[in-house]
C-alpha positions as CSV (number, residue, x, y, z in Angstrom):
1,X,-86.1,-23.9,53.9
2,X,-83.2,-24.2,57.0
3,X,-80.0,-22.7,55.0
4,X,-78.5,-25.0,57.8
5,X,-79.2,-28.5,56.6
6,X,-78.1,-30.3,53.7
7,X,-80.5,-29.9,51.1
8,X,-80.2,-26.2,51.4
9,X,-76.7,-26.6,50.6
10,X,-77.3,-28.2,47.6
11,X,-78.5,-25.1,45.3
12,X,-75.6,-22.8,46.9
13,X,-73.1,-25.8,46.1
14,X,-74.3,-25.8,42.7
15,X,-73.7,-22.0,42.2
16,X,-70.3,-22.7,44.0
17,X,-69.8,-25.5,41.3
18,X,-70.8,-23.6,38.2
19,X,-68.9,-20.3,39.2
20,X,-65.9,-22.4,39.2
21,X,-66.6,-24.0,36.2
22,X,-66.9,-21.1,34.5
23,X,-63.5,-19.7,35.5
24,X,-61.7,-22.5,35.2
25,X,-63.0,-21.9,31.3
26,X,-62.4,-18.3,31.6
27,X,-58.8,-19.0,32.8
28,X,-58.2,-21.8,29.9
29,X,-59.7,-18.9,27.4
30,X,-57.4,-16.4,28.5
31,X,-54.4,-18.7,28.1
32,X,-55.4,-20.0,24.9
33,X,-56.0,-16.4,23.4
34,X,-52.5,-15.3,24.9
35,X,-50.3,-18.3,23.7
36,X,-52.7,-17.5,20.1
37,X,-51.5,-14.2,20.3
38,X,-48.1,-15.0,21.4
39,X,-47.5,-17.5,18.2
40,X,-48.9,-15.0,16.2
41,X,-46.8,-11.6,17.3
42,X,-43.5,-13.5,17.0
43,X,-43.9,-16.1,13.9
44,X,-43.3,-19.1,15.5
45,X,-43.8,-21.9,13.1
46,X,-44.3,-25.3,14.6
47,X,-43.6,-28.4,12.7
48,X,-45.0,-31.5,12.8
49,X,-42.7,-34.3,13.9
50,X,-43.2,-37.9,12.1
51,X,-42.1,-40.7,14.2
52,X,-43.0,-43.3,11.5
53,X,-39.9,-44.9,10.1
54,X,-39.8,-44.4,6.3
55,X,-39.2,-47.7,3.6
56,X,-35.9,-46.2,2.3
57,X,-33.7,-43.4,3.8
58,X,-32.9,-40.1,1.7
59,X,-30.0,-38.7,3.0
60,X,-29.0,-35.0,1.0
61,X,-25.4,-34.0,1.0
62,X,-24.4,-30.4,1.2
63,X,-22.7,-28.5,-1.0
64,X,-19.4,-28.6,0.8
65,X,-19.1,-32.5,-0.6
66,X,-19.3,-30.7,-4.0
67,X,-15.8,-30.5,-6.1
68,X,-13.9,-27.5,-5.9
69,X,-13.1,-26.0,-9.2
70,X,-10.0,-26.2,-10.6
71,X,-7.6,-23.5,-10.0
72,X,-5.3,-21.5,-12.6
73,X,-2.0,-21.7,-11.6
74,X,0.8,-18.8,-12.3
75,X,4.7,-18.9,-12.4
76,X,5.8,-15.8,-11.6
77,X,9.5,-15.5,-12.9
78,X,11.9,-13.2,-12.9
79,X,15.2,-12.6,-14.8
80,X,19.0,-10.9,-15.1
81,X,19.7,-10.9,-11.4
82,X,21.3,-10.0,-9.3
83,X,21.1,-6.5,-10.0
84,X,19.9,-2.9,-9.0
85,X,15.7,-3.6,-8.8
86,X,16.8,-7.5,-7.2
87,X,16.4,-6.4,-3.9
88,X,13.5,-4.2,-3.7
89,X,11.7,-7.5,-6.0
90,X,12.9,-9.6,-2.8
91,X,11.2,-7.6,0.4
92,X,8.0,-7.5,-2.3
93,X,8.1,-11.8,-2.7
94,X,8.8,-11.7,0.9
95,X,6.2,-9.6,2.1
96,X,3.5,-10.7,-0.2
97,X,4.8,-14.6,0.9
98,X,4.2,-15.9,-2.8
99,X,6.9,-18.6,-4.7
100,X,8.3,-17.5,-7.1
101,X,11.3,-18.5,-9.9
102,X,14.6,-16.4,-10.6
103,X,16.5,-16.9,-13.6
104,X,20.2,-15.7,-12.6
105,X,23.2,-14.8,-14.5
106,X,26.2,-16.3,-12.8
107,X,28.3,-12.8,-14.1
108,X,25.8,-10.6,-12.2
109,X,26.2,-12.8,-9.0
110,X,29.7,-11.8,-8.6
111,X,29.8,-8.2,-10.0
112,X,29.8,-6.5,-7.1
113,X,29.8,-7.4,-3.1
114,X,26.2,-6.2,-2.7
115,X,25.3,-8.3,-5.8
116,X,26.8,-11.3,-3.8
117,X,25.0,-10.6,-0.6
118,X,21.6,-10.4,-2.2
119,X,22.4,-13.5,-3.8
120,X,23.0,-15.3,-1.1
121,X,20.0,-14.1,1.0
122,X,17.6,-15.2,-2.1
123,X,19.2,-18.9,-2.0
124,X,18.3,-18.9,1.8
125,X,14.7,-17.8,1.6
126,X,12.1,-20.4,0.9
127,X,10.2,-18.2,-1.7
128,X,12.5,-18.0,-4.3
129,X,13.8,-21.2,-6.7
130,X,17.2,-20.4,-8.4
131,X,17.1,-21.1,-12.1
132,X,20.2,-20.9,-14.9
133,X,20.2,-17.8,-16.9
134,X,23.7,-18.5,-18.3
135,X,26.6,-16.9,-17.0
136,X,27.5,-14.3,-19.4
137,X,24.2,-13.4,-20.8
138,X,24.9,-14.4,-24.2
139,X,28.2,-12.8,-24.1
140,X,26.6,-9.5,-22.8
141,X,23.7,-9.5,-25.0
142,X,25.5,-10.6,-28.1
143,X,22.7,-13.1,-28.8
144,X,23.0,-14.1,-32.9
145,X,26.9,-15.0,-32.2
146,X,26.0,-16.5,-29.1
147,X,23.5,-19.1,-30.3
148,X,26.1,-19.7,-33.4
149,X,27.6,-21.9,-31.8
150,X,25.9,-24.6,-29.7
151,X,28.7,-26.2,-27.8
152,X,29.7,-22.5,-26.6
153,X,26.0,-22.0,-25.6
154,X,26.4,-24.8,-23.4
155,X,29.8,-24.2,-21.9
156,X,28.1,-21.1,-20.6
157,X,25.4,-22.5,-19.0
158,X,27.7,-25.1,-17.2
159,X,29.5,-22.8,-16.0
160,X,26.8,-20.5,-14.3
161,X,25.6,-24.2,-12.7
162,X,29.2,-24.9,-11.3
163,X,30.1,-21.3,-10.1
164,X,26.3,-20.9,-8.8
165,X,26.5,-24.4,-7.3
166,X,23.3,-25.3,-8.8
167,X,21.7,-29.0,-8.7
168,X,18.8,-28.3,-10.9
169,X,18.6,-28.4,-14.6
170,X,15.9,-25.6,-15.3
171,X,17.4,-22.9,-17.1
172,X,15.5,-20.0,-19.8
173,X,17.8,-19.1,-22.8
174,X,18.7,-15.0,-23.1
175,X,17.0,-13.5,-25.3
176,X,15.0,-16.5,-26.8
177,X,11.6,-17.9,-25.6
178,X,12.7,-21.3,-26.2
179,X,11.1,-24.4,-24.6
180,X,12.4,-27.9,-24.4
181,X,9.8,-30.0,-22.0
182,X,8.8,-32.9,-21.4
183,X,5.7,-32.5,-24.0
184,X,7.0,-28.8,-25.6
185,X,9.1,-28.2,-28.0
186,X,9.2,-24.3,-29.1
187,X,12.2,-22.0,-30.7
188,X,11.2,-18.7,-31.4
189,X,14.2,-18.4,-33.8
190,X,15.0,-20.9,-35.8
191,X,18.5,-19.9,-35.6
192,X,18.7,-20.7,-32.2
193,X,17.6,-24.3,-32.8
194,X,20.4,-26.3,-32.5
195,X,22.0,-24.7,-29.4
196,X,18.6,-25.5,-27.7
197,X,18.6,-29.0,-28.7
198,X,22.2,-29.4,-27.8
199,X,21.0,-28.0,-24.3
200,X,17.9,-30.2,-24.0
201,X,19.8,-33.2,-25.4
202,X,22.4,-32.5,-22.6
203,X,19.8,-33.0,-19.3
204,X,18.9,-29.3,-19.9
205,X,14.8,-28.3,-19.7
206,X,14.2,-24.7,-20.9
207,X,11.9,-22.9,-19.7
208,X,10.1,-19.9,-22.0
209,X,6.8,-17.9,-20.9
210,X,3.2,-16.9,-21.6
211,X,3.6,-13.3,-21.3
212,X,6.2,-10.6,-20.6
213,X,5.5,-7.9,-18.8
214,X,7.3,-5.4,-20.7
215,X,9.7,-2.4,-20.7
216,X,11.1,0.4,-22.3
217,X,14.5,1.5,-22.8
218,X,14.4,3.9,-19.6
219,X,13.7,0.3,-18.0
220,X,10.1,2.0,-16.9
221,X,7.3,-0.7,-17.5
222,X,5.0,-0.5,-20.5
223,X,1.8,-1.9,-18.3
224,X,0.3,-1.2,-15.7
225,X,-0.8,-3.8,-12.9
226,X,-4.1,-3.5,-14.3
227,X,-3.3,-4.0,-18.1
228,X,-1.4,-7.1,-16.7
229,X,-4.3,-8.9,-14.9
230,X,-6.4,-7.9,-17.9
231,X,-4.0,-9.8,-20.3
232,X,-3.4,-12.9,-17.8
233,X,-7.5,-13.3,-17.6
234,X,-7.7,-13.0,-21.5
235,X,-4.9,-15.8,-21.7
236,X,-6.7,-17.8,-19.7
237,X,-10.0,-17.4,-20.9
238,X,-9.0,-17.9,-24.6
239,X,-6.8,-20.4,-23.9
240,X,-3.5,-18.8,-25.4
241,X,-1.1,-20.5,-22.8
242,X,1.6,-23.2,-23.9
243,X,-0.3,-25.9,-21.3
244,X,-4.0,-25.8,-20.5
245,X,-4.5,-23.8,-17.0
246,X,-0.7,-22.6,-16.6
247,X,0.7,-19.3,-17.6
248,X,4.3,-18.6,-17.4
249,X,5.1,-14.8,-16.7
250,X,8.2,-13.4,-17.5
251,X,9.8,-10.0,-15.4
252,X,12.8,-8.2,-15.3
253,X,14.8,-7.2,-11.8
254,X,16.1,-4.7,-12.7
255,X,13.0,-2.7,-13.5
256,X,12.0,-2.7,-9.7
257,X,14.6,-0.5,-8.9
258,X,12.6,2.3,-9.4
259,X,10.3,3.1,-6.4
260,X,7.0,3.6,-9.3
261,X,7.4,0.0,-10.9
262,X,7.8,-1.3,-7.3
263,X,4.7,-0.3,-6.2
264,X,3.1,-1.3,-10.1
265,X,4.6,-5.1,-9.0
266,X,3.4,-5.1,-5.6
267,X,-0.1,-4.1,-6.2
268,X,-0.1,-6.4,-9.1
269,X,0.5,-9.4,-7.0
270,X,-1.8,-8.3,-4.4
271,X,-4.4,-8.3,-7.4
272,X,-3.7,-12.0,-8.2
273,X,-3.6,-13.4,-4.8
274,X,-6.8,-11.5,-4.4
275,X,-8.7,-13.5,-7.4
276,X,-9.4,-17.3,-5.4
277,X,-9.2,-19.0,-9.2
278,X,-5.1,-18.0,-9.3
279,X,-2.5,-20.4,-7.5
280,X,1.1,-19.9,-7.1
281,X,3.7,-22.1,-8.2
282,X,7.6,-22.4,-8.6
283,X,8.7,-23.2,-12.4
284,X,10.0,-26.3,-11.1
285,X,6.1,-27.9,-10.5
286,X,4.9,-26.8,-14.4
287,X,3.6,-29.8,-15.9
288,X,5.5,-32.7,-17.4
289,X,8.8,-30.7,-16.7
290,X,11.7,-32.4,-17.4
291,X,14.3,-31.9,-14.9
């Protein structure tokens, strides 16, 4: 057969035809088994998309639209200053940037220069609320004959307000947890009843606490920051507080002055503002509080 004419083309066409058949397949086989191999090495999941529109949309929220739960809130307050431990309790509030509540003694405020001064830069600092403590500390500690006689008990307490300058009507008896709230009513001793009714009776709320963090006669603390958070959890979780949530904690300037308690106070606030179920509040925002 002539290889020149055209049906001796035909069987070397045909070979042409099926050699590229056959790797066009190979080709295809070689990409299939690598894209296989690919999916496979590397996990890649493919999902299947369905364009069909569905009778009735589902639509899931996430957890973020889930209520928060509700946070314990804690009223740090302190008492008798100005004095010695006031201003090392100050740069720790200020530092740490918490509210808190000082009950001061109008005596204290002008017993010295220094005591003035440090009063003066606690009313300017947006931490600290300035609460009536009296002005003489029931007569210098003098408590039975100072809650004898309930319109002296009162003339004490106006007078801190006038010489302090103060506009608002929270004060905490000395010596006495004594409440007079909106919704509590609490004397500790009876003896002291009248005065605190004459005081509540008068525009007067009185404020008492939860929990004191105690100290000795050397004016060293009794607890340690740990033994503190240990007592405010147990409050809380056994519901021993005067309103549901709230715990009102009652401390002492002038225990700060020395540099161990400092450090006791500091690292006990730290504690607190580390735990995300505590808040911080000023006495002033406690529940139903008359003022």
């Amino acid at each position: 057969m002539d290889p020149d004419s055209a049906n001796a083309c035909f069987p070397y066409k045909l070979m042409d035809l099926v050699t590229s058949q056959m790797a066009k397949t190979t080709i295809a086989t070689v990409v299939f088994t690598s894209c296989y191999y690919y999916e496979t090495d590397t996990d890649v999941k493919v999902s299947t998309v369905n364009f069909s529109k569905p009778d009735t949309a589902v639509v899931k929220l996430n957890d973020a639209g889930a209520p928060k739960k509700k946070k314990k809130t804690i009223y740090l307050t302190f008492d008798d200053g100005p004095n010695k431990g006031t201003k090392n309790m100050m740069h720790i509030v200020q530092d740490e940037e918490i509210p808190v509540t000082l009950f001061i003694v109008g005596e204290h405020v002008y017993g010295s220069t220094a005591q003035n001064a440090i009063f003066d830069s606690l009313v300017t600092c947006k931490y600290f609320e300035i609460a009536n403590h009296s002005f003489t500390h029931a007569f210098k500690n003098k408590f039975a004959k100072f809650y004898q006689i309930p319109d002296s008990v009162l003339n004490d307490f106006k007078r801190c307000a006038d010489s302090l300058h103060l506009t608002a009507n929270i004060i905490r008896t000395p010596g006495r947890n004594i409440w007079r709230t909106g919704l509590i009513n609490r004397t500790d001793i009876n003896s002291s009843k009248a005065a605190a009714d004459s005081l509540f009776a008068n525009g007067y709320t009185i404020a008492g606490w939860d929990l004191e963090w105690h100290y000795d006669n050397q004016l060293k603390l009794t607890n340690t920051s740990d033994e503190m958070m240990q007592q405010i959890d147990s409050m809380f979780t056994n519901a021993k507080t005067k309103t549901s949530d709230h715990l009102v904690l009652l401390a002492h300037d002038q225990v700060y002055e020395d540099p161990a308690d400092s450090i006791e106070l500091r690292q006990f606030i730290i504690k607190l503002k580390a735990k995300n179920e505590y808040n911080f509040e000023q006495v002033s925002r406690y529940p139903h509080l008359k003022n």
